[in-house]
N, C-alpha and C positions, 0 to 999 in steps of 0.2 A: 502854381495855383492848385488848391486843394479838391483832388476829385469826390463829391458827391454822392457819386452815383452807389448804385447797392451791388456790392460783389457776390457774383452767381455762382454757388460753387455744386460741379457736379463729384459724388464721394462715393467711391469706389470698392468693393469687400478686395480682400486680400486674403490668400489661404497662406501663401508664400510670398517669399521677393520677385519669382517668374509672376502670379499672379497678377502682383502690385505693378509690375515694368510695365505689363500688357496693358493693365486699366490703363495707366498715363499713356501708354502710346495710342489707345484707343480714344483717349478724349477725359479722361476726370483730371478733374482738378485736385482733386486730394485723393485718401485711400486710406482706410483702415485696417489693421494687420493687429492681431494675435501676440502679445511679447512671450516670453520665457515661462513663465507663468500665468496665473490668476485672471485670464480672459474665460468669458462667459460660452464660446466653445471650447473645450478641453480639448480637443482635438486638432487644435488647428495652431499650437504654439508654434513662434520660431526663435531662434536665438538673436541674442545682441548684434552678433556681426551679421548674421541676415538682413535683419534692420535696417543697420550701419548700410551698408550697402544699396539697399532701398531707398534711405535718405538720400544718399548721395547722387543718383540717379534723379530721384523727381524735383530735387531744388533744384537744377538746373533749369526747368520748366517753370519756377516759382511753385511748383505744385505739393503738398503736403503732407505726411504722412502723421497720419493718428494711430496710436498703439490703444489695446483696449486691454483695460485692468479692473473689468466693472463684475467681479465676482464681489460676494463676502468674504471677508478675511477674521479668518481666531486671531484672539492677541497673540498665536505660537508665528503666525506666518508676517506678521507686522514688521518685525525688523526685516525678511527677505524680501518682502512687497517694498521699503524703502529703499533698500540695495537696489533692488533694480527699475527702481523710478531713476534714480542717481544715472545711473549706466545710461538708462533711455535718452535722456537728457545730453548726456554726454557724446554721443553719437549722433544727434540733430532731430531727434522727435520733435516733434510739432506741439503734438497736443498729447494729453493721456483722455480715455473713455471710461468717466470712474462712476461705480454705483455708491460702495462703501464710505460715507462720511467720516468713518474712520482716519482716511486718508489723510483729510485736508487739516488735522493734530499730527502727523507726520513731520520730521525734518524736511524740506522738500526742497529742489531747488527751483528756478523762478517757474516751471514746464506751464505751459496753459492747461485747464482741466476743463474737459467736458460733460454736462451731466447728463448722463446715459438715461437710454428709454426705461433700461430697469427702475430709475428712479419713481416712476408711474405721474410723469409730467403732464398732467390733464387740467390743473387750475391755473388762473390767474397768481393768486397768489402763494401757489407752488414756485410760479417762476418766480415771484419776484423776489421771492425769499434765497434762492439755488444762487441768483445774481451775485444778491448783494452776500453771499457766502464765499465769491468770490471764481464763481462758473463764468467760460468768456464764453460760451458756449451751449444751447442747449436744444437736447435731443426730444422731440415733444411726442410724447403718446399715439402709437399708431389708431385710434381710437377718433381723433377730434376731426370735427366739422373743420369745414371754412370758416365758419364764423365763429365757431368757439378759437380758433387758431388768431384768427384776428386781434380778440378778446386779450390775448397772451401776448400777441405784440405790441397791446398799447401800451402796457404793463411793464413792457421791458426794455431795455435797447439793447441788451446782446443778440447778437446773431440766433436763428431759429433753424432748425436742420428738423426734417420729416424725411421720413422713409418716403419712397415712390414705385417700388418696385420689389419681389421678391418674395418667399414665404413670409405667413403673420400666425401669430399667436392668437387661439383663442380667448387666451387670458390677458389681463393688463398686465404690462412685463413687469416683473419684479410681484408678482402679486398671485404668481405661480405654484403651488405649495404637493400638488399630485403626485409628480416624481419622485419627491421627495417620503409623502405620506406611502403612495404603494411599493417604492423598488428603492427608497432608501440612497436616491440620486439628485440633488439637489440643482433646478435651474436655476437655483441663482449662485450657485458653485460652479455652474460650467458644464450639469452632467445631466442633463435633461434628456428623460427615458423616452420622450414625445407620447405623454400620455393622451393626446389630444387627436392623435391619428389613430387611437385603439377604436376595434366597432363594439358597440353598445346593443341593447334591448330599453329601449324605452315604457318603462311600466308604470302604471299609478298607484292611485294610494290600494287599492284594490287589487292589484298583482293582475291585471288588464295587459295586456302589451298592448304598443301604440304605435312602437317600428321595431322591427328585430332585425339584428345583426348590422346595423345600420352606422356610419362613422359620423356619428351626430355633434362632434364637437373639431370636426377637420372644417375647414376651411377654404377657400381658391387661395392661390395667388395675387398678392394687390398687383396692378399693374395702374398708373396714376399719369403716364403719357400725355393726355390729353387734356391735362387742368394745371400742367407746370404754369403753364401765366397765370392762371386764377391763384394759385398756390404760391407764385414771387407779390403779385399786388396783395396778398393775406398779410405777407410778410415772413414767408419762408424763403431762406436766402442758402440754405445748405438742401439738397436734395440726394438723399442717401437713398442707395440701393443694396437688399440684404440680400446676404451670400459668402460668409465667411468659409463654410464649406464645399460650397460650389468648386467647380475644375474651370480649367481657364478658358476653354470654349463656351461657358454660359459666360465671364466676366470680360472677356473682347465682344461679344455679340450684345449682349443689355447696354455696357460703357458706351458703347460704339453709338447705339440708337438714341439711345437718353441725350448724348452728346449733341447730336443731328437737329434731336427737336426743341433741347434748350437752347443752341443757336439762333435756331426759325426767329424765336423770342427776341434775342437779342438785337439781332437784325432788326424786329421792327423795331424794339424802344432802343437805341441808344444812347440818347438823352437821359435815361431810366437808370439803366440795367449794365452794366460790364462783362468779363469773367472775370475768373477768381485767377489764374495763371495763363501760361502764355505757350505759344505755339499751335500750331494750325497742324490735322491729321490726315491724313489721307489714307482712304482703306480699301481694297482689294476686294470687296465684296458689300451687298449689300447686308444690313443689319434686319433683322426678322425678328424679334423676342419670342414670339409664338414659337418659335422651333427649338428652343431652350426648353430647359425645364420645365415643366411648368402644370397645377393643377385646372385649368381653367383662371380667369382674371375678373377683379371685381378690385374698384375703387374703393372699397371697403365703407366707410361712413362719410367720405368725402362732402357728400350731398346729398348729406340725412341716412336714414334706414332707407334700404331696399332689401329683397329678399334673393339677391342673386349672390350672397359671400359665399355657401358651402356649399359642400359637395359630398353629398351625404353617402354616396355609392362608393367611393374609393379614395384614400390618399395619397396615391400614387400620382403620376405623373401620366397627364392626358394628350399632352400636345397640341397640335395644328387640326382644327376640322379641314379634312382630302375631300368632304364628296359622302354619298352614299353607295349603297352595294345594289347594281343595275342584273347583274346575270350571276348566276354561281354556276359553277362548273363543275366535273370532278378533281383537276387539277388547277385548275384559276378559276377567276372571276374576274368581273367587267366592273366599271366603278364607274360613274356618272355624276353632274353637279359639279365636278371639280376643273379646278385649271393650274393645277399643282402636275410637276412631274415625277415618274419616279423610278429608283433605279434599285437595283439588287443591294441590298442591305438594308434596307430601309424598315424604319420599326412600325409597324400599324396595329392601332388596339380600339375593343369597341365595349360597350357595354351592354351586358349577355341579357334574357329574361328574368334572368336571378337577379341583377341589377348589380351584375360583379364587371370589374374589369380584366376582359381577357385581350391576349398579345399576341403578335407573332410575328414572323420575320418574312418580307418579299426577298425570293432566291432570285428573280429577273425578273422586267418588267419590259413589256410590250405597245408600248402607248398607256393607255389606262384600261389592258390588260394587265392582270396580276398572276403573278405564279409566284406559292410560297413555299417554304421549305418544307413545310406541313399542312394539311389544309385545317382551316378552322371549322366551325361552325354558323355560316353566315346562313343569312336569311335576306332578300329582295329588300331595299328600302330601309336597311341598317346603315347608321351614322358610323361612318371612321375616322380616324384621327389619327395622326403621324405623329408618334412622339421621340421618335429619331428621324432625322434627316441625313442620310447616311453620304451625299455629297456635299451638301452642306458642314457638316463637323469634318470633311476633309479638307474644306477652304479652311474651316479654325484652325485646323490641328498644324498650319504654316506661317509663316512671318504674312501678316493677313492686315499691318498698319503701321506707317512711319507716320513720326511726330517731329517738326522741325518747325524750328524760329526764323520768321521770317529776318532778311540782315539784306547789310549793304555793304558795300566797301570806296572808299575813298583812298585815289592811288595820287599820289600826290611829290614834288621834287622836292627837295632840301638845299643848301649848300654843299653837304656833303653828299647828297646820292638823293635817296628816296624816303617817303613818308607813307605805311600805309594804314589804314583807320579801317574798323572791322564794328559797325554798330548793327545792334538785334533790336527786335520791335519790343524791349523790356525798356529800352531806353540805355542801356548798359553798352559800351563800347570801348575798343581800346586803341589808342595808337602806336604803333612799332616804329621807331625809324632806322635805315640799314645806310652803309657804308657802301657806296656802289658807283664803280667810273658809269661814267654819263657817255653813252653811245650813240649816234645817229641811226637813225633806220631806212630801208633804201624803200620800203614801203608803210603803208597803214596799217597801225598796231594795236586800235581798237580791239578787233574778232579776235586776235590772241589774248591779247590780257583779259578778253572779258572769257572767254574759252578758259583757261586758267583758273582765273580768282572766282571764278561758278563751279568747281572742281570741288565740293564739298564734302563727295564724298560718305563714311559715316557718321561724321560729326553732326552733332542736333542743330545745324543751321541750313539755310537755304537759300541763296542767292541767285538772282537768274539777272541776266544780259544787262536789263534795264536799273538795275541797280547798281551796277557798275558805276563809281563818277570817275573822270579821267580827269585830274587837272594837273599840264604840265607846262613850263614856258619852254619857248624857244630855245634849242642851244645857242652857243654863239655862232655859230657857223648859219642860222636860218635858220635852221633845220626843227620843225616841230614836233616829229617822229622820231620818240625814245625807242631804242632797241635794249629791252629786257630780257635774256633767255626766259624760255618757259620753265626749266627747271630752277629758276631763282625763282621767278613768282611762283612757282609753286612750295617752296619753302617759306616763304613768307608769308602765303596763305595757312600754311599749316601754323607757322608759329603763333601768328594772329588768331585762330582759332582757338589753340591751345592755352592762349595768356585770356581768352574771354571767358572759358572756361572756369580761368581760375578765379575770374572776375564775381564772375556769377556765386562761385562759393563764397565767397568774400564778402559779398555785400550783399547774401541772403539775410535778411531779418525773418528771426521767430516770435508771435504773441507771447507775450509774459502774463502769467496768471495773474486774476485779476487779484482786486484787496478786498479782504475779509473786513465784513463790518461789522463786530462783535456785536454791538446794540441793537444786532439785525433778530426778530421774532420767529420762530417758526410758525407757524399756522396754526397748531395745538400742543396745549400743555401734556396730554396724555397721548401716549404712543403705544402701538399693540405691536405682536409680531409679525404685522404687515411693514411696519417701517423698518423693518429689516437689520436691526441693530444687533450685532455679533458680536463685536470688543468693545473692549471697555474706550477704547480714544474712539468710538464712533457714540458711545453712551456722553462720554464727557462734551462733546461737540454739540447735542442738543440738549444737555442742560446750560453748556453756556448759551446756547440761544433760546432758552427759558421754557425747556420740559422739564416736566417733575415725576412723570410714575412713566419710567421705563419700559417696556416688554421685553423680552429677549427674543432674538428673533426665530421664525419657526422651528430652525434645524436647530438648536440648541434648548429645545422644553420636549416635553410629551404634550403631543397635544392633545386638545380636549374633545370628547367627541362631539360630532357635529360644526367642526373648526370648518371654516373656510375654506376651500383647496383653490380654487379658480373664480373671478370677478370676471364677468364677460358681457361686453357690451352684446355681443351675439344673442339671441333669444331664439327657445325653442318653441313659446310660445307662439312669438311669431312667424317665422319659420315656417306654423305648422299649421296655419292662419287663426292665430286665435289670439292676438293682441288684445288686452284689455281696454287699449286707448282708442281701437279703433273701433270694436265691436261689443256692446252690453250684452251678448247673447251668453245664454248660459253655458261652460263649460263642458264637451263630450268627455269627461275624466272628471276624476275624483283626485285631490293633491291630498298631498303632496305628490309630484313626479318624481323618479330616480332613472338614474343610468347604471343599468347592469350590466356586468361584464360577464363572460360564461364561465367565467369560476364561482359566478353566486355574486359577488363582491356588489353592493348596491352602493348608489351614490347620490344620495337626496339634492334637489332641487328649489331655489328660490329664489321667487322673482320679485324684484322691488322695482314696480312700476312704475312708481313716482320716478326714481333715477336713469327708467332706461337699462337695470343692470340685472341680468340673471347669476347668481351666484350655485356652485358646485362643492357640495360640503360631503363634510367625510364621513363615512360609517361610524360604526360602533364594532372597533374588533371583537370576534371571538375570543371568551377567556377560558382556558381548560380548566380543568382539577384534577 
């Protein structure tokens, strides 16, 4: 009978195959990884046989791995971007992570394709067009409400994946053009300069400052914890957490929590809701996200505008609020408000008068007395923050979670000897039968065999006592007590394991890309260098689906001055309380606004209030003579 229900899948950043093991062990369902090339961090590729290896490890658990190929690609790199789609495929990829429509005029073989956030997935019938182009998959705009997300799933029936967790872009992805325009690094190639964490002087049309020195285009952290059920009833069924560059103490610790609380979920609708793979975690510590990485957290537009996304004072990394500063000392200080402990290494940082963030390290810790290496400059009644946790990343930094499929085993006689059956909660099982003289036993042989066949060991299974079945008949002799050495059952539980094993590869299934529906429209006949068109098979792809005037896309023109750099749902207007929608008062500034940098470099401003959208356009170079 055909289950229903909606597969939950929790999807995991991978910097490496260490990373990716950890996410599955820690609890995701899937895991996206970096292939050889053409992923949207350039930093973070790995090779085929990395992969290869990666795959092999999480099918086991049903769990998946996505490769990401969602840079632009020149018609030069098109034949090696097919080579190693071919490879990917051939090693057991799941799915691919593509922005370039190029792509999908490639040879390809059946792989699933996902349409990445670059694609700037925020309409209706964006999605339904990505669908029926033959996406099984899609990545929707960190940007959208609840109810614009709703909106997209009535539109669709592929599965929906949202970020939940992790840095965000001030810009809509794929609609990025800064990197590119000032340092000649293309985000949507992979090499994004982060021009979005630089600090600014905010000036008007009058050369007024309005904020100086200020990182008016950084952002928090989304952290979205707490609307995973709001966010499955919308109809998000993939729930992604970004962090391709991350180290694998942030990707066990976030995995781990996400994991906990999409559970909770599950637990209550199971009528509803499943998960997307199999196996149950167990982990050695509890999960904190706060003690990760992290700028501060904000839901981002989850539930409308609020004015709590940025972080206008630093882009760095804030941490865990410890408490405030009760006594200073000449060598410590006393800390109060807090119920955190803490211990020599430990990283605490605060923000100064200047509205800067400064750091520094506790050399031992006395209760919530502090002694640091150096002393800072505190002041009575300053906010601190821990942004290491220095026995904490030493629970991470050890085998900190096993992941095992729950089984059973059925021991059972034959004519000739023994029959034994080795079933996991996939549903997947096998039965062995051995060759074996039939012995009396002088006592009860329950506690051994079931002592034994629970001996699992490191294998991904898990058997306790009560899933033991014993069913034997009598010998002739009376006697209902078979005598098995323990080291026979224990080679037979080994082989048992070993042939379910190979079970599991066997009869893993991978999604097949969907079908291209040629007679499928795009949205618009005319395309700019927003729609990011770089080769000619990504030109030809939307004339067959009926564009007619091209653009090339940005990194392939000069652009024009005053071009577009950033579309940001983010507004500094509001920000800075001065929403047009909310307030008719007249303006404290003359516009146009810009964002200057101290090299001079201005960067004009505009706001289209009808949309909701502040856009960040580009200078006019200096030209010599």
């Amino acid at each position: 009978m055909k289950d229903n229900r909606t597969r939950i899948e929790l999807l995991s950043p991978a910097r490496n195959p260490e990373c990716g093991m950890e996410a599955i062990r820690h609890g995701a369902d899937a895991v996206y990884i970096g292939g050889p090339a053409f992923g949207a961090r350039a930093a973070a590729g790995n090779s085929i046989d990395d992969i290869a290896e990666l795959c092999h490890f999480a099918h086991i658990y049903g769990a998946k791995v996505y490769v990401t190929l969602n840079t632009l690609l020149t018609d030069a790199e098109l034949p090696e971007a097919e080579r190693i789609i071919h490879d990917l495929y051939a090693v057991g990829v799941d799915a691919l992570i593509v922005q370039d429509m190029g792509i999908l005029r490639l040879h390809l073989p059946p792989i699933a394709l996902h349409a990445s956030t670059q694609t700037e997935l925020s309409t209706s019938e964006k999605a339904r067009f990505l669908e029926q182009a033959g996406f099984t998959q899609l990545v929707l705009a960190r940007e959208l409400s609840l109810d614009e997300i709703k909106c997209i799933r009535r539109s669709t029936t592929v599965p929906l994946e949202a970020f939940v967790h992790g840095a965000l872009c001030v810009s809509y992805s794929g609609h990025c053009y800064a990197s590119q325009f000032c340092f000649g690094r293309s985000a949507n190639r992979g090499e994004c300069a982060q021009f979005c964490r630089l600090a600014f002087d905010l000036v008007d049309a009058d050369g007024k400052v309005l904020a100086h020195d200020k990182h008016l285009l950084s952002l928090r952290d989304m952290n979205r914890s707490h609307s995973l059920e709001e966010m499955m009833d919308a109809g998000i069924c993939s729930f992604k957490i970004e962090g391709r560059l991350k180290d694998v103490s942030y990707v066990k610790n976030v995995t781990a929590y996400y994991r906990q609380r999409i559970d909770e979920v599950l637990a209550r609708r199971p009528e509803q809701y499943v998960r997307a793979s199999h196996g149950e975690t167990q982990l050695s510590f509890c999960p904190a996200p706060e003690k990760s990485f992290n700028r501060g957290f904000t839901d981002y537009f989850l539930h409308g505008r609020t004015n709590d996304i940025h972080c206008f004072d630093t882009p760095k990394a804030i941490g865990e609020y410890v408490g405030r500063v009760a006594r200073v000392g000449r060598h410590d200080f006393d800390i109060t408000e807090s119920h955190s402990t803490f211990a020599g290494g430990d990283g605490l940082c605060y923000i100064d008068a200047d509205g800067k963030l400064q750091g520094f390290r506790i050399n031992r810790a006395e209760g919530h007395r502090l002694y640091p290496s150096e002393m800072p400059r505190l002041t009575r009644g300053l906010r601190l923050y821990r942004n290491t946790d220095h026995h904490f990343e030493k629970i991470l930094a050890r085998p900190s979670a096993t992941r095992r499929l729950r089984a059973s085993f059925l021991l059972s006689d034959t004519p000739w000897g023994y029959a034994l059956t080795l079933r996991d909660e996939s549903g997947l099982h096998v039965t062995l039968g051995f060759d074996h003289e039939k012995q009396p036993a002088r006592t009860a042989q329950r506690d051994n065999i079931c002592r034994q066949l629970t001996r699992m060991g490191d294998t991904p299974f898990a058997v306790d006592a009560d899933s033991v079945e014993i069913c034997l008949r009598s010998l002739p002799d009376g006697n209902k007590e078979h005598f098995i050495p323990a080291s026979v059952l224990a080679e037979w539980r080994r082989q048992c394991a070993d042939r379910l094993l190979a079970v599991h590869r066997i009869n893993y299934r991978r999604e097949m890309r969907g079908y291209e529906q040629r007679e499928a429209l795009f949205p618009r006949t005319k395309l700019t260098y927003m729609d990011n068109v770089a080769n000619v098979r990504a030109k030809d792809f939307y004339t067959a689906h009926g564009a007619s005037d091209i653009a090339p896309a940005f990194e392939l023109q000069t652009p024009a001055a005053g071009s577009v750099l950033m579309r940001c749902r983010h507004c500094l207007r509001f920000a800075l309380g001065h929403c047009s929608k909310q307030q008719r008062q007249p303006l404290p500034w003359r516009e146009p606004l810009s964002l200057r940098l101290p090299d001079g470099r201005s960067f004009p401003l505009r706001f289209d209030c009808k949309h909701c959208i502040m856009e960040v356009h580009s200078y006019t170079p200096k030209t010599t003579t």
